[in-house]
C-alpha positions as CSV (number, residue, x, y, z in Angstrom):
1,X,0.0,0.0,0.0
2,X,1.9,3.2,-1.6
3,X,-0.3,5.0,-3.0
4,X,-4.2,6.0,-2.5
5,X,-6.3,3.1,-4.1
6,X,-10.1,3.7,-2.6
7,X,-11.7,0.1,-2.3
8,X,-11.6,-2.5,-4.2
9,X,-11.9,-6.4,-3.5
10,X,-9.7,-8.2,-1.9
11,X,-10.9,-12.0,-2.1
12,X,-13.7,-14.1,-1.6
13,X,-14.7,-15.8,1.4
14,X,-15.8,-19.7,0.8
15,X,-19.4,-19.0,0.4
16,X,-19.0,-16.4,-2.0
17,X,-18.9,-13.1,0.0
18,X,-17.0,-11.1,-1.7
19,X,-14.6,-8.6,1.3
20,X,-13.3,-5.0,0.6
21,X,-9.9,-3.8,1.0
22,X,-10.2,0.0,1.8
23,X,-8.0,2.7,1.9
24,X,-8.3,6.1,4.0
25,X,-5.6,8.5,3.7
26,X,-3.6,10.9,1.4
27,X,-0.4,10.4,-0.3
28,X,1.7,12.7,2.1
29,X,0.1,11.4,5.0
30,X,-0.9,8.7,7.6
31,X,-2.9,5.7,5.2
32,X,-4.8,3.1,6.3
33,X,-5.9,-0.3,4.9
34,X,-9.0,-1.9,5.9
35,X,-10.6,-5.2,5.2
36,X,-14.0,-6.0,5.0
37,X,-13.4,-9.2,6.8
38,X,-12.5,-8.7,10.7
39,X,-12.3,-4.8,10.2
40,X,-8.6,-6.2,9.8
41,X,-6.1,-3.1,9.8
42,X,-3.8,-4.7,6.8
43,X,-1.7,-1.5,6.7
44,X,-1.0,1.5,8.2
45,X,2.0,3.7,6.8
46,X,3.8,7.5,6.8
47,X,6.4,8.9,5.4
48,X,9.4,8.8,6.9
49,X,12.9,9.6,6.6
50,X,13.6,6.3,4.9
51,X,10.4,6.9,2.9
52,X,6.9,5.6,3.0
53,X,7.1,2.7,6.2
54,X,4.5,0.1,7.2
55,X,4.3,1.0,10.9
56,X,1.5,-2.8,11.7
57,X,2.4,-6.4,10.2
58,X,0.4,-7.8,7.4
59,X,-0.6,-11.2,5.7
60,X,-0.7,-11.3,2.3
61,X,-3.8,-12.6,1.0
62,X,-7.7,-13.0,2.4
63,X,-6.8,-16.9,3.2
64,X,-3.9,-16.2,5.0
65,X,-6.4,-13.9,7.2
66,X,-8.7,-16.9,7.2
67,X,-6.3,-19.3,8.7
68,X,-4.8,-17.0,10.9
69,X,-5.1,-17.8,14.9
70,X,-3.3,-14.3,16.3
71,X,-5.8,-12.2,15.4
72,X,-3.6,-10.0,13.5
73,X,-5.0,-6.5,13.1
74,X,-8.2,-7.4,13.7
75,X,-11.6,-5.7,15.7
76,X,-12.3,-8.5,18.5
77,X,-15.6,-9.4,20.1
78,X,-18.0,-10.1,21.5
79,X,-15.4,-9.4,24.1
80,X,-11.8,-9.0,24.3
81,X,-9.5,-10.8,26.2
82,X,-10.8,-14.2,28.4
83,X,-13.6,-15.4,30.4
84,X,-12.9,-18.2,32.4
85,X,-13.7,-21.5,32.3
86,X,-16.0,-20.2,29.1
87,X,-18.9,-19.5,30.8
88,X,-20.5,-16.4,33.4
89,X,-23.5,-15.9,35.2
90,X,-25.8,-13.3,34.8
91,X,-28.7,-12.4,36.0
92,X,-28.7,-15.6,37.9
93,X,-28.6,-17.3,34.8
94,X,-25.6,-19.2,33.8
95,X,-24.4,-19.2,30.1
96,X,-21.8,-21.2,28.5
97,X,-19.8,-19.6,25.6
98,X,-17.3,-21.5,23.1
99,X,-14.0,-22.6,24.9
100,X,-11.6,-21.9,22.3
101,X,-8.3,-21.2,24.8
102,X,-7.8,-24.8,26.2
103,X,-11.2,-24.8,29.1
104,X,-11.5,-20.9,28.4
105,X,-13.1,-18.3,26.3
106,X,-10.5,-16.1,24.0
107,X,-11.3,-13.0,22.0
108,X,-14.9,-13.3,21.2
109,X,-14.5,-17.2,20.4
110,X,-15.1,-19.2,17.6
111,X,-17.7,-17.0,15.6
112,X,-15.7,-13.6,16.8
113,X,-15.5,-10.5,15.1
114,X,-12.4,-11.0,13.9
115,X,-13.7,-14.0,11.6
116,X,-16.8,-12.3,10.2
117,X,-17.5,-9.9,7.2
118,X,-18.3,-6.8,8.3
119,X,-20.9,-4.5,6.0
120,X,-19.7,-1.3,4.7
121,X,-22.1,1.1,6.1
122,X,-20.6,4.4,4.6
123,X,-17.2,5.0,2.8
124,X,-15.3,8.4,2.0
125,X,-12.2,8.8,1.1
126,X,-10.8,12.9,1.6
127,X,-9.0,15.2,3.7
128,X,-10.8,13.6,6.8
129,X,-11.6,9.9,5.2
130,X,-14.2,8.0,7.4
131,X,-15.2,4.1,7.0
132,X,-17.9,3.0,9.3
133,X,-18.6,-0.8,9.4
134,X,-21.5,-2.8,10.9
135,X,-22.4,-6.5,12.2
136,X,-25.3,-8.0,13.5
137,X,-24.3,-10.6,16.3
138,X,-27.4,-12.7,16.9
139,X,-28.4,-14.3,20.1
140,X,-26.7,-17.8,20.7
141,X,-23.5,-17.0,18.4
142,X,-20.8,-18.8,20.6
143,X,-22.6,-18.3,23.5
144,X,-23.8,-15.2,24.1
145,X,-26.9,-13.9,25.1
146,X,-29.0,-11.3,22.7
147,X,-28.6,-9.5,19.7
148,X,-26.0,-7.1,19.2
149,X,-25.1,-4.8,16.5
150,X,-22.2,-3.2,16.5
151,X,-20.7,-0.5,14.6
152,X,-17.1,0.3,14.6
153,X,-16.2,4.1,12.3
154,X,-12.6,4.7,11.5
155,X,-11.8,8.4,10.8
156,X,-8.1,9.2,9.7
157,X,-6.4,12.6,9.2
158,X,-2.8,13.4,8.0
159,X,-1.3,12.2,11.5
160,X,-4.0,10.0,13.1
161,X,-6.2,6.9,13.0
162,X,-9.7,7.3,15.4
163,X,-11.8,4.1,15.7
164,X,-14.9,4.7,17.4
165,X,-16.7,1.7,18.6
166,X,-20.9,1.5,19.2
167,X,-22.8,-1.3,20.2
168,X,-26.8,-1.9,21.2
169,X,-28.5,-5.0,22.5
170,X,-31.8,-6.6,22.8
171,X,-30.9,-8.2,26.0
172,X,-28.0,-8.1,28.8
173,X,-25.2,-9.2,27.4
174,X,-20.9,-8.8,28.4
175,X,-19.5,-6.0,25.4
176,X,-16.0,-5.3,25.6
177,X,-14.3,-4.5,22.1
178,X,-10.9,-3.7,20.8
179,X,-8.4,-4.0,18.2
180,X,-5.1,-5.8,17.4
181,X,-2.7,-4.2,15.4
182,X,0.5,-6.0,15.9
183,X,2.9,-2.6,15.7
184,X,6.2,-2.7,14.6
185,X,7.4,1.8,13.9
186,X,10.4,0.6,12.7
187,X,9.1,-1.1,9.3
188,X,11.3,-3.6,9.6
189,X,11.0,-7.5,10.5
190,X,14.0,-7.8,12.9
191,X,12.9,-7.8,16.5
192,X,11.8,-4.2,18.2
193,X,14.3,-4.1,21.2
194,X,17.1,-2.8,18.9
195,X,15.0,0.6,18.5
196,X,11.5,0.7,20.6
197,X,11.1,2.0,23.3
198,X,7.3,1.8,25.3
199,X,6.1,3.9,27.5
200,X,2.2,2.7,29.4
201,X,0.6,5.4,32.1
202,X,-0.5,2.9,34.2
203,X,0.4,2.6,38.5
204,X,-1.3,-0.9,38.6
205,X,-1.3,-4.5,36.3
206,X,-3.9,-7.7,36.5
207,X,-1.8,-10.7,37.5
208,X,-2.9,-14.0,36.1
209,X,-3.0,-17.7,36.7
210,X,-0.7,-20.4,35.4
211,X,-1.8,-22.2,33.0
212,X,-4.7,-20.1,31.7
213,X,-3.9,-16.5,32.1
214,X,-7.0,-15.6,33.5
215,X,-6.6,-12.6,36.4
216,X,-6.4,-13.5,39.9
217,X,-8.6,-10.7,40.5
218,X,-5.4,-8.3,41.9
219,X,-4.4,-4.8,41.0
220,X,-0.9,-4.8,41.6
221,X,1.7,-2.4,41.6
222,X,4.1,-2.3,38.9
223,X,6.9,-0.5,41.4
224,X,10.1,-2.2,41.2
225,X,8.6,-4.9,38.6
226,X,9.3,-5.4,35.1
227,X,6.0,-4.2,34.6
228,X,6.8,-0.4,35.3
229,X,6.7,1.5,32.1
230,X,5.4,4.6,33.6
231,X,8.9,6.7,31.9
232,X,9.8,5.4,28.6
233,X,11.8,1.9,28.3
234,X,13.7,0.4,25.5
235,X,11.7,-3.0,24.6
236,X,14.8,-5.4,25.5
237,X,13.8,-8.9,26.1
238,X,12.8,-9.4,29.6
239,X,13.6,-13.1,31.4
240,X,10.8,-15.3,32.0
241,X,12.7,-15.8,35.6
242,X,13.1,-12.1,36.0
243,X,9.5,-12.3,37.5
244,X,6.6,-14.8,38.5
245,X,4.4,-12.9,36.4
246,X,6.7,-13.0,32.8
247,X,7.2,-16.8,33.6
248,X,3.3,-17.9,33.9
249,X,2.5,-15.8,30.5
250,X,6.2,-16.5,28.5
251,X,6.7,-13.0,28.3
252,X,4.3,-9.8,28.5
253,X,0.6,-10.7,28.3
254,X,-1.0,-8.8,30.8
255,X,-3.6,-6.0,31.2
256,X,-2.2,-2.8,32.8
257,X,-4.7,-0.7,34.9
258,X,-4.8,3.1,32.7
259,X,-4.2,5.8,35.4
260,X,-7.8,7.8,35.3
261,X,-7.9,11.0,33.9
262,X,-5.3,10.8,31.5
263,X,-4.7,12.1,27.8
264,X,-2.4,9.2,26.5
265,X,-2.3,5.6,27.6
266,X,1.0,4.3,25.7
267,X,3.3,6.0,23.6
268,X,5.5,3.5,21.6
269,X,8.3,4.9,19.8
270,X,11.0,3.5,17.1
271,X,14.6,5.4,16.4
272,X,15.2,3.5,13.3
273,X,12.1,5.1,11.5
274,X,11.9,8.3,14.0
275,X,8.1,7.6,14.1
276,X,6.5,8.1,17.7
277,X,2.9,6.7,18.2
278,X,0.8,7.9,21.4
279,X,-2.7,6.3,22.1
280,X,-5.6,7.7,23.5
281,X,-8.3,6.5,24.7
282,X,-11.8,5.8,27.1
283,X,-11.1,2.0,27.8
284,X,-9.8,1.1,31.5
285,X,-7.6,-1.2,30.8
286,X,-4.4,-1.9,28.1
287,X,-3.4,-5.3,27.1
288,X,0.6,-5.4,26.4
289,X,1.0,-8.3,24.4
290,X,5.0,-8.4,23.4
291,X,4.0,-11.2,20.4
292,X,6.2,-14.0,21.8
293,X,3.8,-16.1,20.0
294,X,3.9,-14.9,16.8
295,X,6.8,-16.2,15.0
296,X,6.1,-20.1,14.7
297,X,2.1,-19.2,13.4
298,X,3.6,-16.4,11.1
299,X,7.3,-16.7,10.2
300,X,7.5,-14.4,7.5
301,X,5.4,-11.7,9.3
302,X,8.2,-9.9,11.1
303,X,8.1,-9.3,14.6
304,X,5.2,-6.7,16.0
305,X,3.6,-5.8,19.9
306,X,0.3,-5.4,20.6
307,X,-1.0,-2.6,22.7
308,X,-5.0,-2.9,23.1
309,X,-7.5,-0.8,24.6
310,X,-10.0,-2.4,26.6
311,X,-12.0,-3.7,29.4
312,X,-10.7,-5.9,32.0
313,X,-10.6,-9.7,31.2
314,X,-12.9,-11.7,33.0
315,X,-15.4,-8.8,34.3
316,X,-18.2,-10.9,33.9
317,X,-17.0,-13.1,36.6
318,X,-14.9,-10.4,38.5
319,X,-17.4,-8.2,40.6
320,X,-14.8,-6.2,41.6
321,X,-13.8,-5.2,37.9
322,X,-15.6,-2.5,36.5
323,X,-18.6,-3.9,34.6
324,X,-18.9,-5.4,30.8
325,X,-22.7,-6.0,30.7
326,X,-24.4,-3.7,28.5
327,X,-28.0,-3.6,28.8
328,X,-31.2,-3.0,26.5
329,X,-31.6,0.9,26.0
330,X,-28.2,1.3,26.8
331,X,-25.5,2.1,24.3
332,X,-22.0,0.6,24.2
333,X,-19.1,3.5,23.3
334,X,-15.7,3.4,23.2
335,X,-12.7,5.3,21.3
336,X,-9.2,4.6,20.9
337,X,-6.8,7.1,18.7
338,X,-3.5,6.6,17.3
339,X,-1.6,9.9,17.0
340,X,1.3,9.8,14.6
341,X,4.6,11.8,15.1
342,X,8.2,12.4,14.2
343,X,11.3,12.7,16.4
């Protein structure tokens, strides 16, 4: 993606439904590739000092998407992140979802948003391009309770991509969306830690369990951890033995607690392009996900982090967490933006 190329198609699912690439953006600034299928970010580039870089990874074709178990750039729902044990009571009724994480629930499931085609609802490219995409989830789809539509409107200017997120039910239901860009400012596919550096505004982390990394229900301090990236940090490779916490996820998997009140969440930047990313946004929570995974499902795919807004895993069985049931009448809405710089 070079240049500005509109929409066109991209491939065809199995039963026939044909998916969209679109592109938002102008050709001296920030573009953005969307797919139809997943509301999959394929690219996101700027120019830079070593010309026009790819700042997220990418897979190559719509069946490579298909395949793909990482959830690369994709929106994720019905709700982000786990539930235990695949199943939650509400309203003293107990429901059982799809266990698709070993005995657990993962990213929206088997049916999840990330492995549905999404229906343009209104495209235009310009100064200020806007895509807004829609999905009906119907009651009983992996799980969940109700119908839920969902509408997720990406907006991009010369230095920023907005998504804005909407959802409305028919009956209570846990909502918690996000997205998963796997970022990588540099361009390159070598590993981040020779140039990245990460910075999250967060006093306070979810610990999880081991095996399953569901959260023990904890808000601890990142103080003296490994997990304190209050003041920017290079990405270096971190010990699984360093702490309990990198040994039962292999690595950084864990959702920090966003400090209320503030303007950016995470700022990621890269010396090697001289890009700088900050993200804002209304979620409580930011999964840091340093893509230890990623490697042996997508070898040619280069080497990326994930940094996604969102709502606590597990609040439909953590009381204690702030709440993911949205109700009838109610309206889901949540924003994250990704503000583009140089250094």
């Amino acid at each position: 993606m070079s240049q500005f190329a509109g929409r066109r198609i991209f491939g065809s699912l199995p039963d026939g439904t044909a998916i969209e690439a679109l592109t938002l953006g102008g050709a001296d600034g920030l573009q953005a590739e969307i797919l139809s299928y997943g509301g999959i970010l394929r690219g996101l580039t700027l120019p830079t000092r070593r010309g026009r870089t790819n700042l997220v990874l990418g897979l190559p074709d719509l069946d490579a998407y298909v395949g793909d178990s990482a959830f690369l750039g994709s929106i994720v729902g019905r709700f982000s992140n786990r539930i235990a044990g695949a199943s939650f009571t509400l309203d003293g009724q107990l429901h059982r979802l799809s266990a698709n994480d070993g005995s657990h629930h993962l990213h929206g499931g088997e049916l999840g948003f990330s492995k549905r085609a999404w229906r343009v609802l209104d495209f235009a490219p310009g100064s200020r391009a806007r895509l807004r995409l829609g999905l009906r989830s119907l009651a009983g789809e992996d799980g969940y309770p109700g119908n839920l539509d969902v509408s997720a409107e990406f907006i991009v200017d010369s230095d920023r991509l907005e998504l804005r997120f909407e959802a409305r039910c028919d009956a209570p239901t846990p909502v918690s969306l996000t997205y998963h860009p796997y970022f990588n400012l540099s361009g390159a596919t070598r590993w981040l830690a020779d140039d990245h550096w990460l910075r999250i505004c967060a006093d306070r982390f979810l610990p999880v369990t081991n095996p399953g990394l569901i959260p023990t229900g904890e808000l601890c301090p990142v103080v003296d951890t490994p997990f304190d990236y209050r003041r920017l940090r290079m990405l270096r490779p971190v010990a699984a033995g360093a702490h309990p916490q990198l040994a039962a996820a292999g690595g950084y998997d864990h959702c920090f607690v966003l400090n209320p009140g503030v303007e950016m969440a995470a700022e990621l930047r890269s010396v090697h392009s001289g890009v700088a990313m900050r993200i804002g946004t209304d979620q409580p929570g930011l999964q840091f996900y340093d893509g230890h995974a990623l490697p042996p499902r997508h070898p040619g795919a280069g080497r990326g982090i994930c940094l996604e807004p969102q709502g606590f895993p597990n609040a439909p069985n953590e009381t204690a967490f702030p709440s993911a049931i949205l109700r009838p009448g109610l309206v889901y809405s949540r924003c994250v933006a990704y503000t583009f710089s140089h250094l």
